[in-house]
N, C-alpha and C positions, 0 to 999 in steps of 0.2 A: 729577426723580426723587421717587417718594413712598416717603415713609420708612416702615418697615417695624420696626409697635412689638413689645417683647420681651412677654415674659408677666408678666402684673403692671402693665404699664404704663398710665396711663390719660387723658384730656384732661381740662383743667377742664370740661368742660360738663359729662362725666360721672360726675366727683364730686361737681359739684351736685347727681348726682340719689340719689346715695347721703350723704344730708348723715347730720352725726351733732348733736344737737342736745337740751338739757337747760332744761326748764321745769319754772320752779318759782313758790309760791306758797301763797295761805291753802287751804285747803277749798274746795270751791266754787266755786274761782275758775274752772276749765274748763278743767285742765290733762289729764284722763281725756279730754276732750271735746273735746279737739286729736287724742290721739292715735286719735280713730276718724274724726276728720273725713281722715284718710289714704284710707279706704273710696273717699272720692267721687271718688278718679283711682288706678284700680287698674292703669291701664296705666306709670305709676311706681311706686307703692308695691306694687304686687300682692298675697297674702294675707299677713296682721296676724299676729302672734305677740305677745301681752299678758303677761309673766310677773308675777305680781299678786300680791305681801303682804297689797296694802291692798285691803279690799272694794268700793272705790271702785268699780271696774271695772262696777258695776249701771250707769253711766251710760251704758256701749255695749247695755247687753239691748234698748232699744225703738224704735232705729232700723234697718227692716229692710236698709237697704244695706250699714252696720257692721254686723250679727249675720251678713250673707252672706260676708262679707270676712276677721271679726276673730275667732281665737281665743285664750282665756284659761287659761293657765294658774297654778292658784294654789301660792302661793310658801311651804313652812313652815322652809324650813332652807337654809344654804349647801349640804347635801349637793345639797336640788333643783335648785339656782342649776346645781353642777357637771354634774348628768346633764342638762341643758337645752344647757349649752356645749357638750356633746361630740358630742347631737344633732345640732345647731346647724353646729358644724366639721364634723363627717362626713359624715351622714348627709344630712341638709339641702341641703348643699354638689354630693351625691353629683345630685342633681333637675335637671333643666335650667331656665332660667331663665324657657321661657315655661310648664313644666309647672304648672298650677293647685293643686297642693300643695306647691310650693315656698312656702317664707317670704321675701321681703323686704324684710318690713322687721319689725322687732324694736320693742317697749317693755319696759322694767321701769318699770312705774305704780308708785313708792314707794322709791326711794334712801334717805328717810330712815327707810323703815320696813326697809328692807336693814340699815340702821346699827344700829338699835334691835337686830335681831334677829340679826345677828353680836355685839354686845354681851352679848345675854341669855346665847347660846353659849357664850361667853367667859368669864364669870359663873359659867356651869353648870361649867364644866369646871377651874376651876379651887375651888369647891364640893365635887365630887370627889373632888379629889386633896389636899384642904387641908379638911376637914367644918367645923372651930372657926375657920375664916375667914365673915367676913360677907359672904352671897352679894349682897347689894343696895350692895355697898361699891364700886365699880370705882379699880382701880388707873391708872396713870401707864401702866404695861404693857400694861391692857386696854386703853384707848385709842389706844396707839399701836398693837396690835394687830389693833385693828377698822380701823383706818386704812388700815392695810395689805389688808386683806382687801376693802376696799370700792373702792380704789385699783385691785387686780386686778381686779375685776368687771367694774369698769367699764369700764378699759382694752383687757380680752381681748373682753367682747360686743362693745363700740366696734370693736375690729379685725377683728372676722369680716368677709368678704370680700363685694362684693357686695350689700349690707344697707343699708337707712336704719336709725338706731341714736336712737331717744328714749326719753331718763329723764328722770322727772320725781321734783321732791320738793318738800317742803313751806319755810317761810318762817321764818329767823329774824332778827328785830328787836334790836339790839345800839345799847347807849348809847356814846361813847366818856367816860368819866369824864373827863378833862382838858378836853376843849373842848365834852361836851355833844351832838359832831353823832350824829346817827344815821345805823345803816347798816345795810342789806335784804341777806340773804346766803341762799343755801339752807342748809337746816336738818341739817346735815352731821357736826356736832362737830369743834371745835378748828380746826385750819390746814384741815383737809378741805373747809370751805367754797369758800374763794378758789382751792385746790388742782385741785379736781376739773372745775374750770369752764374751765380750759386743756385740757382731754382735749375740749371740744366745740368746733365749728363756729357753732353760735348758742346762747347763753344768752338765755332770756329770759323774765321776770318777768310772771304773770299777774295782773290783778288787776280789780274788777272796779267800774263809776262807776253812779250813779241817775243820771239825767238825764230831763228831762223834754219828752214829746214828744204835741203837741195837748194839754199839758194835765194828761198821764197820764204819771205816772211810770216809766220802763223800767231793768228794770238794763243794764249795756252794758260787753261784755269788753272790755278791753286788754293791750297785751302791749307792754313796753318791750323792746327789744332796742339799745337803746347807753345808756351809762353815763351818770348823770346826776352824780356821786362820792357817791352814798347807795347807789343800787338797784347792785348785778353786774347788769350785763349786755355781751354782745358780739354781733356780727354780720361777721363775718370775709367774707362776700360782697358786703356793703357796699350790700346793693339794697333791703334792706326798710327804709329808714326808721330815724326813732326809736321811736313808737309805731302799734304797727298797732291796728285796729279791729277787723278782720275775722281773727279767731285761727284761723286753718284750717291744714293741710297744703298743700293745693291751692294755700291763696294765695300760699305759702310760693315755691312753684314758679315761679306766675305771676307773682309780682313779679321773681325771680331774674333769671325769661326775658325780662321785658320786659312781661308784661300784668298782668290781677287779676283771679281767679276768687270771684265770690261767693259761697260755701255755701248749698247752701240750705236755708232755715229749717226 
């Protein structure tokens, strides 16, 4: 007898292909440049949804298969965050799945720039309601407040139905005083580093090596995706390795499946 699944229900293969997944690292390192390398297998990802704080996003303008694929929207406040969700749940939702206007798959290009900018909020409004308080001061309150709020962001985009789900954010480097080691976290504030990296399916750490080839020096991406006890990182489908070369979406795919998709240059 074949069994006969309820509404909601879904196999592992096919949550492979809606992963949800948070890269992070310095400037530079190719984290904007991951999330357009999605473009080149649009028959999983299909059309791009960028919600963009940070101006990074120049890095998708001057590849014509990402500009065909990848739309950007820029990010000035939680209010925009909220009218994007609601699109997002309803409306979005309302498209059938091979309709070419549909979205599936989602980025917010800057978590940490979400952080920043729920903080300034926070700041502002409480500047406001309190004028002889110093607005550049943040409380115990505001932080656990932004916490909270970046907590939901992430949670609720992550849960939209249907969607591959990538954020990315920047890199923070922490000493431990007692023993001296260090340790690579996204750039989050406070317990929100280590906290928010359980809401993903792979964490993984961009960064980027010279290495030299005929002669001639090349830069050359990597991406850690399992812990080394410095760097966060996980990989809960357990197929990509520790460190990948080839930083793509597609490869992403192809490793999961069983093969390896080159980007091409």
């Amino acid at each position: 007898m074949v069994a006969i699944k309820k509404p909601g229900v879904k196999s592992p293969a096919e949550l492979a292909r809606n992963m949800k997944i948070l890269i992070y690292g310095q400037p530079g390192a190719g984290k904007t440049h991951f999330i357009g390398s999605a473009a080149y297998n649009p028959a999983v990802f299909g059309r791009i949804l960028v919600l963009c704080p940070d101006p990074g996003a120049l890095t998708l303008a001057f590849d014509p298969v990402v500009s065909a694929q990848v739309d950007i929207a820029e990010i000035g406040s939680t209010e925009d965050m909220e009218e994007w969700y609601e699109y997002l749940k309803i409306e979005n939702a309302k498209l059938a799945m091979d309709d070419p206007a549909r979205y599936r798959t989602l980025a917010i290009d800057g978590l940490s720039d979400i952080t920043e900018m729920a903080m300034l909020e926070s700041l502002a409004k409480t500047s406001a309601e309190n004028p002889t308080r110093d607005p550049d001061m943040p409380s115990v309150d505001h932080h656990m407040r932004v916490a909270i709020i970046v907590r939901r962001e992430v949670r609720r985009f992550r849960d939209l139905r249907d969607m591959t789900f990538i954020a990315t954010a920047l890199e923070r480097t922490q000493i431990d005083q007692g023993t001296g080691k260090v340790y690579i976290s996204p750039a989050l504030g406070g317990k929100l580093a280590a906290e928010v990296g359980a809401y993903f399916d792979i964490v993984g750490y961009v960064y980027t090596d010279t290495v030299k080839v005929e002669g001639k020096e090349v830069v050359v991406r990597r991406m850690r995706v399992q812990t080394d006890g410095k760097v966060i990182s996980k990989d809960r489908t357990r197929r990509l390795g520790v460190v990948l070369e080839n930083t793509s979406l597609p490869n992403f795919v192809e490793r999961i499946e069983g093969g390896q998709f080159i980007l091409p240059e």
